[in-house]
N, C-alpha and C positions, 0 to 999 in steps of 0.2 A: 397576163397583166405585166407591163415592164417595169421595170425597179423604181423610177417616178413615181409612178401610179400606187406604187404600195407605202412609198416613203408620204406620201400626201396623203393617203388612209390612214396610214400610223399615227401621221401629225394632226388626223382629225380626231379618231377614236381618243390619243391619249387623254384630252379634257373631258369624255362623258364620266357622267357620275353613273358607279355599279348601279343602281336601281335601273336607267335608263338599257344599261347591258341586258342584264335579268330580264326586263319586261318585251325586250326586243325579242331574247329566245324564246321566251314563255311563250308570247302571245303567237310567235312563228312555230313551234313544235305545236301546240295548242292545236294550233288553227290545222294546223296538217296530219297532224297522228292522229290526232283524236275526233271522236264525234263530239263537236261543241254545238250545243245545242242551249236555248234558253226559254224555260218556259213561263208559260204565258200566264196570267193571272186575270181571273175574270174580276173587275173594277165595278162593282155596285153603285149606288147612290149617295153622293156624298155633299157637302155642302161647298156653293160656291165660292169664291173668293174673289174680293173686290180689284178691281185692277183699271188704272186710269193714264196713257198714255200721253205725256211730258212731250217726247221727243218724235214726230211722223217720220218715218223713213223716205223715201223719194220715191214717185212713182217709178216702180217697174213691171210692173204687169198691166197690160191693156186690153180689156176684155172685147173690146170689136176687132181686133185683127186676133187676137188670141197671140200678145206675144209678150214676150219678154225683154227686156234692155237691164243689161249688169255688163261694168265695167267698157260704157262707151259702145258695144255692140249689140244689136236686136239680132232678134231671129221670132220669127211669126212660125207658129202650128198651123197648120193648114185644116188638121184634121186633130187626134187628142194628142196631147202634149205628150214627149217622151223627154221620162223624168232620169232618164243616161245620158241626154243628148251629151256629147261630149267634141262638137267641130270645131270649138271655139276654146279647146284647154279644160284642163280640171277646175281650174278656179270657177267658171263659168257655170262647169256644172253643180259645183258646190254650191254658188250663187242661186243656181235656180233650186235645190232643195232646202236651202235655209229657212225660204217663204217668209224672207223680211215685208214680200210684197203684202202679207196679210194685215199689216200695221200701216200701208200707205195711205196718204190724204186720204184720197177720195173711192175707196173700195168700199163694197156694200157687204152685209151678212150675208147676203144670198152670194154673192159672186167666190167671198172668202171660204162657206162651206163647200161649194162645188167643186172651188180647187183642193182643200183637202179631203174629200169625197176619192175625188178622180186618182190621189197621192194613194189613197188607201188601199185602191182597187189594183196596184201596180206595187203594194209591196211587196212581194214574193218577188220579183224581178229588180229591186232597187240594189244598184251597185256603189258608189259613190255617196248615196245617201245614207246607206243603212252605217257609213261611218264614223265614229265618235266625234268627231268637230261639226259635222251636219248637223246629228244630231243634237248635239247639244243645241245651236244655234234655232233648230227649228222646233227644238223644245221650249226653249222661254218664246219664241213666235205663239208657237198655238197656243201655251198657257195664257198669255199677252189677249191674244184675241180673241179664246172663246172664253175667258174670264168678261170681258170688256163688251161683249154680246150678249152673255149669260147664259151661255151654248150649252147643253148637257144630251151627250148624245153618247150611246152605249158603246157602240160601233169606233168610235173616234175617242175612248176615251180610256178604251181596251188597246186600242192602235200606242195612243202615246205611250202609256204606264209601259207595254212589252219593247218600245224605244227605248225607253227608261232602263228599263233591265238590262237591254244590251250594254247600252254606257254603261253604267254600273259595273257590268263584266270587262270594260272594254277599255277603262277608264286610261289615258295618253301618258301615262310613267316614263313609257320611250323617249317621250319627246320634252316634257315638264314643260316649264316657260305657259305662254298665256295659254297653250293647251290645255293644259291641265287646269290653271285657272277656270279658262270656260267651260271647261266638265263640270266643276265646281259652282259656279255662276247657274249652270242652268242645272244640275242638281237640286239646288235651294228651293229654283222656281217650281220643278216637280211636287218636293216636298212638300211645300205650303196648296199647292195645287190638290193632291191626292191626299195632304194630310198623313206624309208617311214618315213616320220614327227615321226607319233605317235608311230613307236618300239625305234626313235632316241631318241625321248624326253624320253623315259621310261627308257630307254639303260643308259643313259648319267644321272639321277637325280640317278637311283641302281648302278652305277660305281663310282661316287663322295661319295653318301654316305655309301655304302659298304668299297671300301677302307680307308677312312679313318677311320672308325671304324675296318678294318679288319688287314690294315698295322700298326707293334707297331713302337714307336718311336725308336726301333733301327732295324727295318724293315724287321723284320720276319712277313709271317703270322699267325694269332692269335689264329689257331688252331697248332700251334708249332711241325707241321710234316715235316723234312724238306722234304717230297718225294711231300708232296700236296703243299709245298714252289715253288717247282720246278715246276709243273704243273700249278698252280698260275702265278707262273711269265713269263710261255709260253705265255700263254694266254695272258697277258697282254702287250706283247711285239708283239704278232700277232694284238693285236687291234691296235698298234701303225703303225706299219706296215701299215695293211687295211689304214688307216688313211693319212698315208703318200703317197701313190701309188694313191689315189682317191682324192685329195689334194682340186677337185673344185665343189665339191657336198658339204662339209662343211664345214664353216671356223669360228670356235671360239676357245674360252678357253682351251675345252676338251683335246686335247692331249697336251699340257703344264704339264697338273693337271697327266694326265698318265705316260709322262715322268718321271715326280716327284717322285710321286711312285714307277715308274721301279726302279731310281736310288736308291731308298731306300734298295729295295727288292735286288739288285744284291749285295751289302754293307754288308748285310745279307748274302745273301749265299755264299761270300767272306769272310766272317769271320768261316762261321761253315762248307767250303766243308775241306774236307784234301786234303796233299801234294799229294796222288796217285789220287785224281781225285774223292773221293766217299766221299757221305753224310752219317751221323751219323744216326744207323737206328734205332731211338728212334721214341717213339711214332706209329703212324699209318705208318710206312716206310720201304719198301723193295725194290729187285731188278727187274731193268728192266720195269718199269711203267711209271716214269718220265723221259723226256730227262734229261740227264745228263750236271752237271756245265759247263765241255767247251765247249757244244753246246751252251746251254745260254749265254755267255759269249762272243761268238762268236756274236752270235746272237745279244744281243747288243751293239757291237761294232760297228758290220755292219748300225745299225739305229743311232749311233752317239750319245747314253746312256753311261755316265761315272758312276759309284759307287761313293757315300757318304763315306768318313770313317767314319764310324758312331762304336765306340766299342758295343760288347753284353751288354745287359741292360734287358728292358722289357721282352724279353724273359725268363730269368731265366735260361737261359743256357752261360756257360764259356768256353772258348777255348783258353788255354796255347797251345804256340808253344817254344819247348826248341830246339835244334841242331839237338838230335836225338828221340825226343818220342814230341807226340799232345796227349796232354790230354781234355777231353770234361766231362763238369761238369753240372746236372740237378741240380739247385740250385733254383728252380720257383714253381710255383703253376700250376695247373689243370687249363688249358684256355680254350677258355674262359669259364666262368662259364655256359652261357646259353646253350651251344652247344659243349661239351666236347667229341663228338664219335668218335672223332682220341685217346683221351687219354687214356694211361695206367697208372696205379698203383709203380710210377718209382721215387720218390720223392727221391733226393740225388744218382740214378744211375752214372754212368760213363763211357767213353770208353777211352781205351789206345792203340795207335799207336806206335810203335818202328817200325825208319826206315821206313817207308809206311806201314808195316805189319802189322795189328791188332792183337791184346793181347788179352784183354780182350774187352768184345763188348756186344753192347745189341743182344739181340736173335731176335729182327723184327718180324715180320708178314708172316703167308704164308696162311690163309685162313680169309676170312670176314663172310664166314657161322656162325651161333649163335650155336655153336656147342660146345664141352670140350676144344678141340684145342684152339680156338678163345678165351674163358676163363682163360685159360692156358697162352694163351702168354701176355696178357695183364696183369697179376697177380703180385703181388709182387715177388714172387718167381723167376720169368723169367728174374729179372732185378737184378744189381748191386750194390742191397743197402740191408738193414736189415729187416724181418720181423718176427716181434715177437709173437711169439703162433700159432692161426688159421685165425690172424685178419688178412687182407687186409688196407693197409696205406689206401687208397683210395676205397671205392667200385664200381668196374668196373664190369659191368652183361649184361645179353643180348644183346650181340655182340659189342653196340653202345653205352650204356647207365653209366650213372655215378649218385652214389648216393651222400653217404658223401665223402667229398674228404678231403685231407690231406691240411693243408695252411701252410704257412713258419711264423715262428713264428718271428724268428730273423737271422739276417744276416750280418756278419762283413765280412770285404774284406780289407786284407794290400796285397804290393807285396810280392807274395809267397805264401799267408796264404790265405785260405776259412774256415768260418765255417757257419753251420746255422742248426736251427732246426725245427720241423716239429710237427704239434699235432693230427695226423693222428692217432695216440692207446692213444690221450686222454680219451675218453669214460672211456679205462679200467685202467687209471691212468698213462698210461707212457707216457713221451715224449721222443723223440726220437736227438739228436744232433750227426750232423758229423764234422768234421774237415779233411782239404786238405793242407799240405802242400806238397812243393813240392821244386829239385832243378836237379840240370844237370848229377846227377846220381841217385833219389832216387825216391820215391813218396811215403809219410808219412798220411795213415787216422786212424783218432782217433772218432769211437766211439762210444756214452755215452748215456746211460739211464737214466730216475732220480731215478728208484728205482728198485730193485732187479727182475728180472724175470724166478726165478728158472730154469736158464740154457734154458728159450724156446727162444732165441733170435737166428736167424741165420743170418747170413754177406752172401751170395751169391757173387760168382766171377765166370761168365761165360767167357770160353775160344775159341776163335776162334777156328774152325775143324781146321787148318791148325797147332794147337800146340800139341803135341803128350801128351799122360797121361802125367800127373806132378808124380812126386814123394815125398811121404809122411815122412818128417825125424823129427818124435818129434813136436816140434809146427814149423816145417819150410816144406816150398812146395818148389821143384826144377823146373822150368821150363826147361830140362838139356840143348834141342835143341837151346834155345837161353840165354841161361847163366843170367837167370833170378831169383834171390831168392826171396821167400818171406818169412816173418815174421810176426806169427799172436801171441803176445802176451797178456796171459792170457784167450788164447780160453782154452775151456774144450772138444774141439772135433774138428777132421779135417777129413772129408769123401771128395774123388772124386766119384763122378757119371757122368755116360751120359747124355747127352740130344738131341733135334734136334734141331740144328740152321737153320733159314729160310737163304733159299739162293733163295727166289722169291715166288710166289704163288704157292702154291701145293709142293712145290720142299725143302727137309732140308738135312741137312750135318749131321752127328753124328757126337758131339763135346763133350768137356768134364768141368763139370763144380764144383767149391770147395765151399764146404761148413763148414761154420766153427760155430758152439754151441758157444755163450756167454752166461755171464751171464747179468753183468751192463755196462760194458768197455771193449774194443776189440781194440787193437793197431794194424795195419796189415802197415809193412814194405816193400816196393818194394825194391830192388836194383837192378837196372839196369846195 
């Protein structure tokens, strides 16, 4: 390994928190010195629990060709399903052991038990499944749908509880962040399921202390994706739920403290969803993964959750709403420090809405493979701010991983006006400062290096596919289709290029995107 390569591990390790060190060695000496073993507990007859599904998930299983579709790609069995299949990346396989498909529209009891039948008969060989995030995920599945059938089946019921045990042994410390949340999440749902003391007391002390380490005080979660916001705050409004349907198996605190939360988190994603209905797909966030705001929203209405007005704060993200244009401001740091693998390299990006239509936008996410792609979209480059030379604001690598990050150095805010800067190409002596003003026809960014950088400075502005080439007039861009000018003064270069914008996993749109040469100061004028 060359001196880079360990100066970039050093830069990554120094933010984990000891617990995460500890559980990494444990669970690797564990697993390899010793016989870990977990046993089994024969699960008798117990009483069912009510369960009424809010939210369908989208078809992905299709019982005449016998196939699957997650994340934009099928693959059809021809003959039984192999639950390692792995051609398509781990996500995929992940995908097809979570068995969201058991809770889709239109699937029957009989189809739903044959596939966890067939699950059953192939676990001695489950790789990727028998893992603590599957698991959990395909725990509140089954509980979900053989509550909501009234399924009581020996065989499959022996099967989840020894799932159960494994997480419980297995539980994600290494990794914390919505990890551990969803061990915690689908803990609960066991608990209430099997009626067991010791998953409830485990459930209930990792959901108190999880959230409120994980919900910020202006109630986003604190890996600042709003696509894992949304999936977060399902999950949290499904325990509430369970909770409320099952009212006399337990009666304390707990869902008080959950409501709480809910209300937090909906305040949140009421502040940053837009007027058409979608979230800003900054950070780790694409399409079609997460229910979307007006299911949620629905969804807590129906449980009797109001929203907090709580304005953006903690997060580090701004959200102007004018008559006709949303404007959304990264104006925060790399969260949390310990567990950053939603994060990109995005310090001062932005999106712009006119009319519901997106402008300008982050380019998202369409693969989680440790691949170029994956490097690519997390990069400075892919987002709507500046970066100067070869450096990366932030270093984002192997897939997940974050070394040095960029911090906010300062931060004014009057109404109208943002500015703040960032010391992200301190190392090689620049810092970097932006300014946001803005008003009901204009949108005004300014900026500023502290010292000279021989023209390497470049301003990125990616354009939704849906806005046709711009046109290049001198230092001004036309946007012609929607009577959009821009003014970049004192650039020394204006190029349009293509790129691919993620429109979901696997799936991009050719879009086009401007790039504009500074040198120390870059004024770029919108008019709307």
């Amino acid at each position: 390994m060359d001196f880079n390569k360990i100066k970039l591990l050093i830069n990554t390790v120094i933010y984990l928190r000891a617990i995460q060190i500890y559980y990494r060695l444990y669970y690797f000496l564990r697993n390899r010195l010793f016989r870990y073993n977990v046993k089994k507990r024969i699960i008798n007859d117990f009483n069912s629990i009510v369960w009424k599904n809010r939210i369908d998930y989208d078809n992905s299983y299709f019982k005449k060709e016998n196939s699957f579709t997650f994340l934009n790609i099928s693959h059809s069995f021809s003959d039984k399903i192999n639950w390692n299949f792995n051609q398509f990346g781990k996500l995929w396989t992940y995908n097809l052991n979570y068995f969201d498909f058991l809770n889709q529209e239109n699937i029957s009891k009989e189809t739903g038990l044959q596939l966890i039948q067939d699950f059953i008969k192939n676990d001695a060989f489950l790789k990727d499944g028998k893992e603590p995030y599957p698991i959990s995920l395909r725990g509140i599945n089954w509980v979900k749908f053989l509550s909501n059938n009234q399924v009581k089946d020996e065989l499959i019921n022996n099967t989840l509880y020894f799932h159960y045990c494994i997480l419980f042994k297995n539980l994600e410390y290494h990794l914390l962040g919505n990890h551990l949340l969803e061990n915690a999440f689908s803990l609960l749902f066991g608990a209430y399921y099997f009626q067991d003391e010791k998953l409830y007391n485990k459930s209930k002390n990792l959901l108190i202390s999880e959230l409120n380490e994980q919900v910020l005080k202006d109630g986003a979660h604190f890996e600042l994706s709003p696509m894992y916001h949304q999936i977060i705050l399902s999950r949290l409004l499904d325990s509430i739920q369970l909770i409320k349907l099952n009212i006399t198996w337990k009666k304390d605190d707990l869902i008080s403290f959950l409501e709480q939360k809910a209300s937090l988190m909906i305040s949140w994603l009421q502040n940053i969803t837009y007027k058409n209905g979608n979230i800003p797909m900054v950070n780790d966030a694409t399409f079609n993964i997460a229910p979307n705001s007006k299911k949620i929203f629905s969804y807590a209405k129906h449980l009797g959750i109001n929203s907090q007005d709580i304005p953006l704060s903690d997060s580090g993200y701004r959200k102007i709403n004018l008559n006709n244009y949303e404007l959304l401001l990264d104006i925060g740091n790399v969260g949390p420090d310990y567990q950053p693998g939603h994060a990109h390299s995005d310090t001062f990006n932005f999106e712009l809405i006119i009319d519901g239509n997106p402008i300008f936008v982050d380019t998202g996410i369409s693969t989680y493979e440790k691949n170029a792609i994956r490097q690519y979209e997390r990069a400075t480059s892919s987002h709507n701010t500046v970066k100067i030379g070869s450096k990366e604001q932030t270093q984002v690598w192997g897939g997940f991983r974050v070394a040095k990050r960029a911090k906010i150095t300062h931060l004014t805010e009057k109404p109208n006006f943002i500015e703040a800067s960032h010391d992200g190409y301190l190392s090689d002596g620049y810092k970097h400062s932006r300014s946001f003003l803005w008003g009901e026809k204009y949108l005004i960014l300014n900026d500023k290096i502290n010292r000279s950088t021989s023209n390497k400075a470049k301003a990125y502005f990616h354009l939704h596919f849906s806005v046709t080439k711009p046109l290049v007039d001198g230092n001004n861009v036309i946007l012609e289709s929607l009577g959009v000018s821009i003014e970049f003064e004192r650039a020394s270069n204006i190029s349009i290029e293509e790129y691919q914008l993620s429109a979901g996993f696997n799936k991009t749109n050719l879009a086009y995107k401007i790039i504009v040469l500074f040198d120390q100061t870059l004024k770029t004028k919108i008019s709307l």
